[in-house]
Phi, psi and omega in degrees: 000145195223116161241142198259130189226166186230139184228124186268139197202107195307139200307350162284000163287314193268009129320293198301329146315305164325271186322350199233000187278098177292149137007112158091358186253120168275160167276356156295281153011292174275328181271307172335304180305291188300346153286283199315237210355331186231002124322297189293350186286303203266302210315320214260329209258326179259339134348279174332302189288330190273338160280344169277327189261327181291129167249132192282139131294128135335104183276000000 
C-alpha cells in the first residue's frame, strides 16, 4: 500500500537526507533503512540495559 503523506522538514534536514540518499535510493527507501537501523539500535540498547541491570541464574 502506498500512501503518498507530506512530512514538512526544515531544509537542513532535508539536505542532510539528501546527503546520506544513494544514487538510485528514493526516500522512502532511505527512511525504511533507518527504521531497521534504529530498531536495532534500541534493540541493542536495551539488551544492554537488561545485562547491567538483570540478575542472571545459573541454569
Amino acid at each position: 500500500m502506498v500512501a503518498t503523506k507530506r512530512v514538512p522538514v526544515p531544509l537542513e534536514i532535508w539536505d542532510e537526507l539528501s546527503r546520506l540518499k544513494e544514487p538510485g535510493q528514493t526516500f522512502g527507501e532511505l527512511i525504511e533503512e533507518m527504521i531497521e537501523s534504529e530498531k536495532k539500535l534500541r534493540l541493542l540498547k536495551d539488551m544492554k540495559k537488561v545485562e547491567e541491570t538483570a540478575e542472571f541464574v545459573e541454569i
